[in-house]
C-alpha positions as CSV (number, residue, x, y, z in Angstrom):
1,X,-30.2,-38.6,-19.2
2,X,-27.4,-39.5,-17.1
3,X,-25.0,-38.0,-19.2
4,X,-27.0,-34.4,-19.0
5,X,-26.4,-34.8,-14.9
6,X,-23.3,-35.1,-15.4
7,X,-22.5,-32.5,-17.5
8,X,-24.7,-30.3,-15.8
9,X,-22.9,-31.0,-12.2
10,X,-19.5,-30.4,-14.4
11,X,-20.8,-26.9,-15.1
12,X,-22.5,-26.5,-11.6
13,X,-19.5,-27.0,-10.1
14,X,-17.1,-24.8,-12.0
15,X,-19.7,-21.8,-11.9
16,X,-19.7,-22.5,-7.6
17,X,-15.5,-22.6,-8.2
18,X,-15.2,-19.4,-9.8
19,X,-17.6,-17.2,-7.6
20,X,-15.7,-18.6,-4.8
21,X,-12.7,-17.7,-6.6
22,X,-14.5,-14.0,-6.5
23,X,-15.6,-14.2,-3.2
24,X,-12.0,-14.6,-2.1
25,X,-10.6,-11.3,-1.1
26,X,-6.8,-12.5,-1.4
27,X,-7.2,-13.8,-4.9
28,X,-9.3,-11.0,-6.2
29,X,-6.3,-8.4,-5.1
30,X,-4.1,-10.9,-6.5
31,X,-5.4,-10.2,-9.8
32,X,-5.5,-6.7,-9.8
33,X,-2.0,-6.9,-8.5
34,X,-0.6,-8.6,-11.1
35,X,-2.4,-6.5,-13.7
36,X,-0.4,-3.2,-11.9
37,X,2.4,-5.3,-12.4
38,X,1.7,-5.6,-15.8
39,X,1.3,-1.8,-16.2
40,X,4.6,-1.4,-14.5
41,X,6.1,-3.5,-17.0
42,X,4.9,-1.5,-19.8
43,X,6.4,1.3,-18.6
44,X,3.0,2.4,-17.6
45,X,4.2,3.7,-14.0
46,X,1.3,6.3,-13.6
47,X,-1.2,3.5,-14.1
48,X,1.0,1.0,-11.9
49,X,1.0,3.4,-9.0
50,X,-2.7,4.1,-9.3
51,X,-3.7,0.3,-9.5
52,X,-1.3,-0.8,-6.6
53,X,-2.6,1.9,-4.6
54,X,-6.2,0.6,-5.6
55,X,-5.1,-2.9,-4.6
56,X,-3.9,-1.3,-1.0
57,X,-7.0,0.4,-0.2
58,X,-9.7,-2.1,-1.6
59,X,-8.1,-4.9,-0.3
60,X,-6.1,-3.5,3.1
61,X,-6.4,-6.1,5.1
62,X,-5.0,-8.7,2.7
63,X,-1.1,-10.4,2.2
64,X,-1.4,-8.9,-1.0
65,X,-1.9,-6.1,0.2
66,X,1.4,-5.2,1.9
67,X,2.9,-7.3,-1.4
68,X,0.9,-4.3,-3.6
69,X,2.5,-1.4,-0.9
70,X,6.4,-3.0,-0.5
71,X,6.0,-2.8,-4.7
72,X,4.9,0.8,-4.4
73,X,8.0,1.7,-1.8
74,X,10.5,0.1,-4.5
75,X,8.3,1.9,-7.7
76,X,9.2,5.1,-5.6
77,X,13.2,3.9,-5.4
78,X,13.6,3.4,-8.4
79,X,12.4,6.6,-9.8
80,X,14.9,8.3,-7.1
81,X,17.5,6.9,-8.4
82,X,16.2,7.8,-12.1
83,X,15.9,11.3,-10.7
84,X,19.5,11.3,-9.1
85,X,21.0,9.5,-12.6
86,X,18.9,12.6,-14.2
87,X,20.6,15.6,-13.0
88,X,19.4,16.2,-9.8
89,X,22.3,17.2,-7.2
90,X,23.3,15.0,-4.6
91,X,21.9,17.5,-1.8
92,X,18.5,17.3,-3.4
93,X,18.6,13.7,-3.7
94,X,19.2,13.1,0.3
95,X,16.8,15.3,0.8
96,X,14.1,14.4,-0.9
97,X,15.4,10.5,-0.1
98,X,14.4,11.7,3.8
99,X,10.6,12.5,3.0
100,X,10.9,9.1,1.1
101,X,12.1,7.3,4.3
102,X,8.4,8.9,5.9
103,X,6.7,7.4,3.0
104,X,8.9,4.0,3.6
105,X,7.8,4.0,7.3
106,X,4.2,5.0,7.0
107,X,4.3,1.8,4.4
108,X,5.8,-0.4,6.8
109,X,3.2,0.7,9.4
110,X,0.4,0.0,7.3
111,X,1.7,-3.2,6.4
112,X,2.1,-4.0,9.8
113,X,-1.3,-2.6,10.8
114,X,-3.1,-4.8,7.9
115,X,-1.3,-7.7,9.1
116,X,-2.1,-7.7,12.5
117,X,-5.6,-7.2,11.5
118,X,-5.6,-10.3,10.2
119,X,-6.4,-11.7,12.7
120,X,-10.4,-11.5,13.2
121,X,-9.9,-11.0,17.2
122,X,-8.3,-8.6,17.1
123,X,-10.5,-5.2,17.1
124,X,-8.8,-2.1,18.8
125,X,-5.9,-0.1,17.2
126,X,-2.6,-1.8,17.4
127,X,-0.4,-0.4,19.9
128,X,3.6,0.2,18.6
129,X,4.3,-2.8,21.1
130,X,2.1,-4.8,18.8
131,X,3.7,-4.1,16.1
132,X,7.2,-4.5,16.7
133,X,8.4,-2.4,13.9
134,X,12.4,-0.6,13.4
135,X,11.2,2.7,12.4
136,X,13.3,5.3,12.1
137,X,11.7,8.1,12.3
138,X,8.7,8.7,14.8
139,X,4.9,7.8,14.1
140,X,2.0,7.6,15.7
141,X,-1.4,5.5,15.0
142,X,-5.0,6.3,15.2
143,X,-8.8,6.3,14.3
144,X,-11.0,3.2,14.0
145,X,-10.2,0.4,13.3
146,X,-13.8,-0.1,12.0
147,X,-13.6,3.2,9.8
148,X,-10.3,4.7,9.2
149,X,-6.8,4.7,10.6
150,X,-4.4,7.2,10.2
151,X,-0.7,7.0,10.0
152,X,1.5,9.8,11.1
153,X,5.2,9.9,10.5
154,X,7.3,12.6,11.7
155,X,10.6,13.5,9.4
156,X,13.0,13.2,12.3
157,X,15.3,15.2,10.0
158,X,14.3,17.7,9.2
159,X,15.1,17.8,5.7
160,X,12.1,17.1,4.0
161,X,11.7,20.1,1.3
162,X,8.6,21.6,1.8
163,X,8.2,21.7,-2.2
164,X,8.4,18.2,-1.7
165,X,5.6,18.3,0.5
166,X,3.5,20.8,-1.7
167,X,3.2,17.9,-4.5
168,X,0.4,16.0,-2.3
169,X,-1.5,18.7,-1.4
170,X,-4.6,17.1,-3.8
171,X,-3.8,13.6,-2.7
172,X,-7.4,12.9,-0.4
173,X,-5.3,9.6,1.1
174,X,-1.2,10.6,1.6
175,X,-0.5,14.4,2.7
176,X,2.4,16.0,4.2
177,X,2.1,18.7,6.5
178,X,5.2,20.9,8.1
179,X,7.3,17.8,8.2
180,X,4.8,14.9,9.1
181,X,3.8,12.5,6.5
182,X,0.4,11.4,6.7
183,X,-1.5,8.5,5.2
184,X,-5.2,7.6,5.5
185,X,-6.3,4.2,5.5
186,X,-10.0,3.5,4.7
């Protein structure tokens, strides 16, 4: 008899562990993060973006989070550079490298906006003060905090190529529009 308790407060407790383990927020996006890193590893890179970007909007106002959206910003590097080592001229490479610098920035600001939500007292949009970001090009913030916020970078050169631009017209959450790079957080 007392070896039944036992074993049935052994499995009791481990059953309580794990859907604490499930009701954690941080640990659930871990694990989808490190399944997109998996994919990524594969050479799945489709699949990677899609889960990281899964991870970012599921889970935005979580570390892992702005781990899942500073793995996205080097994803997107790296194929630049696979681009550049692929034939693409040099023009086209700095170019395109400036509407990457938007996308860089509107990460950076998302990062920052997830992390200062963080903190549960804090309920209106963050100012830029509040953030304290180096951003090189100019951005603004707004929405609700509640619902969603949206991220507008500006290309402060100039040079983004508007076929660039035209690849995200079907993408519901990141869109560029004559020269301002915007991204929706829900």
């Amino acid at each position: 008899m007392k070896n039944k308790l036992i074993k049935f407060l052994i499995v009791y407790s481990i059953i309580l562990s794990f859907l604490a383990a499930c009701e954690n927020p941080e640990k659930e996006a871990r694990v989808m993060l490190n399944q997109a890193l998996v994919l990524k590893q594969d050479g799945k890179l489709d699949e990677a973006e899609e889960a990281l970007k899964k991870v970012a909007s599921q889970y935005p106002k979580t570390k892992v989070a702005t781990e899942a959206l500073k793995e996205l910003e080097q994803m997107k590097n790296e194929i630049a550079v696979q681009s550049l080592l692929s034939g693409m001229t040099t023009s086209d490479y700095e170019d395109r490298k400036k509407c990457s610098q938007c996308e860089m920035d509107a990460n950076s600001i998302i990062g920052a906006v997830m992390d200062y939500f963080s903190d549960p007292y804090k309920t209106k949009l963050p100012t830029k003060e509040d953030l304290k970001l180096t951003i090189s090009n100019p951005y603004s913030i707004s929405g609700d905090p509640n619902g969603m916020i949206i991220v507008q970078v500006r290309d402060a050169s100039g040079r983004c190529p508007k076929e660039y631009q035209e690849e995200f017209e079907n993408d519901e959450r990141r869109k560029w529009n004559e020269g301002v790079f915007t991204f929706t957080l829900k």
